[in-house]
C-alpha positions as CSV (number, residue, x, y, z in Angstrom):
1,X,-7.7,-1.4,9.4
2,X,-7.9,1.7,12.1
3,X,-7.0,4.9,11.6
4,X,-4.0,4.4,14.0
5,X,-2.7,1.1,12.2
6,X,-2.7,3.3,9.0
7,X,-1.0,5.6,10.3
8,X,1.8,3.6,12.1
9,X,1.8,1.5,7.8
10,X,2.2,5.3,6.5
11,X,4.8,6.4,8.4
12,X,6.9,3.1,8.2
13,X,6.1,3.7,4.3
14,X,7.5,6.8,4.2
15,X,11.0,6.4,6.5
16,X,11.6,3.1,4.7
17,X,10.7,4.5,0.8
18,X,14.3,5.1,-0.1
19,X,15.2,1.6,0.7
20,X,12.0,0.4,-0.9
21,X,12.6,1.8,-4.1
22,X,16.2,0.7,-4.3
23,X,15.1,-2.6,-4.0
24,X,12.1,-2.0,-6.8
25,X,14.9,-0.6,-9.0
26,X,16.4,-4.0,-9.0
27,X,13.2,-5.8,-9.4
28,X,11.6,-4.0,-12.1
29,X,12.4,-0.7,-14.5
30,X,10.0,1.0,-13.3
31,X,10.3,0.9,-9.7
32,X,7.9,3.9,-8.7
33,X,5.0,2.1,-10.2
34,X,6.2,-1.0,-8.7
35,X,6.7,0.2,-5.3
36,X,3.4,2.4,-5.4
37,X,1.6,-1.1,-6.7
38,X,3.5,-2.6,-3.7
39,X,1.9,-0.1,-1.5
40,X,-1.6,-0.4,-2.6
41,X,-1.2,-4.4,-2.4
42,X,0.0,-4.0,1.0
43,X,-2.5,-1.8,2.5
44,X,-5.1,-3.6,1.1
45,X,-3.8,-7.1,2.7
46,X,-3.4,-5.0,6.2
47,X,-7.6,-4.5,5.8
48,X,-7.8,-8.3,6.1
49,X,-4.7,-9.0,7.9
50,X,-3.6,-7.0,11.0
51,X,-0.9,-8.7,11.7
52,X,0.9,-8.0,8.6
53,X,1.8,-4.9,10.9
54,X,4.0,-6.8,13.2
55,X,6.1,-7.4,10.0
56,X,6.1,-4.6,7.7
57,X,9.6,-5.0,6.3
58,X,9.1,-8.6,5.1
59,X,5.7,-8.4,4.1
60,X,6.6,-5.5,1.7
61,X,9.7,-6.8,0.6
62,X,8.3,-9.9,-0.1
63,X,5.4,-8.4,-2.3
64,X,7.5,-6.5,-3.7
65,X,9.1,-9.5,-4.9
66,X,5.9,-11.4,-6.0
67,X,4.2,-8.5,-8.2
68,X,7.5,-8.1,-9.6
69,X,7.7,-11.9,-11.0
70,X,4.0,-11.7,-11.3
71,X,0.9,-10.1,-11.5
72,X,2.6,-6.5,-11.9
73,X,5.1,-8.0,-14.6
74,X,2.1,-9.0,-17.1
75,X,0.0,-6.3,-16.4
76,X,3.1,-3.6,-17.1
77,X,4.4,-6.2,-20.2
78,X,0.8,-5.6,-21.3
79,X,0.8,-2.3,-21.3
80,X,3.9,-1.1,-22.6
81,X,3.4,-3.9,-25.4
Protein backbone atom coordinates (compact mmCIF):
# COMPACT_ATOMS: atom_id res chain seq x y z
CA UNK A 1 0.00 0.00 0.00
CA UNK A 2 1.25 3.80 -0.73
CA UNK A 3 1.68 6.33 1.43
CA UNK A 4 -1.38 8.10 -0.06
CA UNK A 5 -3.79 4.99 0.12
CA UNK A 6 -2.77 4.96 3.87
CA UNK A 7 -3.46 7.97 4.31
CA UNK A 8 -6.97 8.25 2.55
CA UNK A 9 -7.56 4.25 5.04
CA UNK A 10 -6.41 6.61 8.11
CA UNK A 11 -8.43 9.36 7.69
CA UNK A 12 -11.64 7.30 6.78
CA UNK A 13 -10.58 5.39 10.14
CA UNK A 14 -10.56 8.19 12.11
CA UNK A 15 -14.03 10.21 10.83
CA UNK A 16 -15.84 6.80 10.86
CA UNK A 17 -14.29 5.51 14.57
CA UNK A 18 -17.39 6.63 16.48
CA UNK A 19 -19.53 4.54 14.36
CA UNK A 20 -17.03 1.79 14.28
CA UNK A 21 -16.93 1.33 17.80
CA UNK A 22 -20.67 1.44 18.34
CA UNK A 23 -20.98 -1.31 16.23
CA UNK A 24 -17.84 -3.31 18.13
CA UNK A 25 -19.76 -2.48 21.31
CA UNK A 26 -22.50 -4.74 20.04
CA UNK A 27 -20.25 -7.30 18.76
CA UNK A 28 -17.90 -7.89 21.48
CA UNK A 29 -17.31 -6.36 25.24
CA UNK A 30 -14.44 -5.12 24.47
CA UNK A 31 -14.94 -3.12 21.53
CA UNK A 32 -11.62 -0.96 21.59
CA UNK A 33 -9.61 -4.11 21.26
CA UNK A 34 -11.97 -5.33 18.73
CA UNK A 35 -12.05 -2.41 16.66
CA UNK A 36 -8.20 -1.69 16.95
CA UNK A 37 -7.77 -5.68 15.89
CA UNK A 38 -10.24 -4.70 13.17
CA UNK A 39 -7.90 -2.09 12.14
CA UNK A 40 -4.75 -3.97 12.02
CA UNK A 41 -6.68 -6.80 9.98
CA UNK A 42 -7.75 -4.29 7.68
CA UNK A 43 -4.73 -2.52 6.86
CA UNK A 44 -2.93 -5.47 6.56
CA UNK A 45 -5.59 -6.93 3.78
CA UNK A 46 -5.30 -3.25 1.99
CA UNK A 47 -1.20 -4.40 1.53
CA UNK A 48 -2.51 -7.21 -0.59
CA UNK A 49 -5.67 -5.86 -1.73
CA UNK A 50 -6.00 -2.31 -3.06
CA UNK A 51 -9.23 -2.42 -3.83
CA UNK A 52 -10.51 -3.01 -0.40
CA UNK A 53 -10.21 0.95 -0.58
CA UNK A 54 -13.08 1.43 -2.92
CA UNK A 55 -15.07 -0.16 -0.10
CA UNK A 56 -13.88 0.76 3.26
CA UNK A 57 -17.24 0.80 5.05
CA UNK A 58 -18.08 -2.82 4.16
CA UNK A 59 -14.87 -4.32 4.26
CA UNK A 60 -14.51 -3.08 7.97
CA UNK A 61 -17.81 -3.66 8.98
CA UNK A 62 -17.67 -6.95 7.72
CA UNK A 63 -14.32 -7.89 9.59
CA UNK A 64 -15.47 -6.55 12.22
CA UNK A 65 -18.11 -8.99 12.08
CA UNK A 66 -15.79 -12.13 11.36
CA UNK A 67 -13.05 -11.54 14.22
CA UNK A 68 -15.88 -10.98 16.34
CA UNK A 69 -17.41 -14.60 15.69
CA UNK A 70 -13.97 -15.83 15.16
CA UNK A 71 -10.51 -15.59 15.34
CA UNK A 72 -10.67 -12.51 17.87
CA UNK A 73 -13.47 -14.35 20.00
CA UNK A 74 -10.92 -17.40 20.82
CA UNK A 75 -8.02 -15.52 21.10
CA UNK A 76 -9.78 -12.91 23.79
CA UNK A 77 -11.84 -16.22 25.40
CA UNK A 78 -8.22 -17.46 25.75
CA UNK A 79 -6.93 -14.87 27.35
CA UNK A 80 -9.30 -13.69 29.84
CA UNK A 81 -9.84 -17.51 30.63
Amino acid sequence: MNSEARRDFDRWFEEHYEELLRTAKALHPDAYDLIHETYLAVHRALKRNPRIADNFGGYINTALWKLSQGDFRKLYARGNA
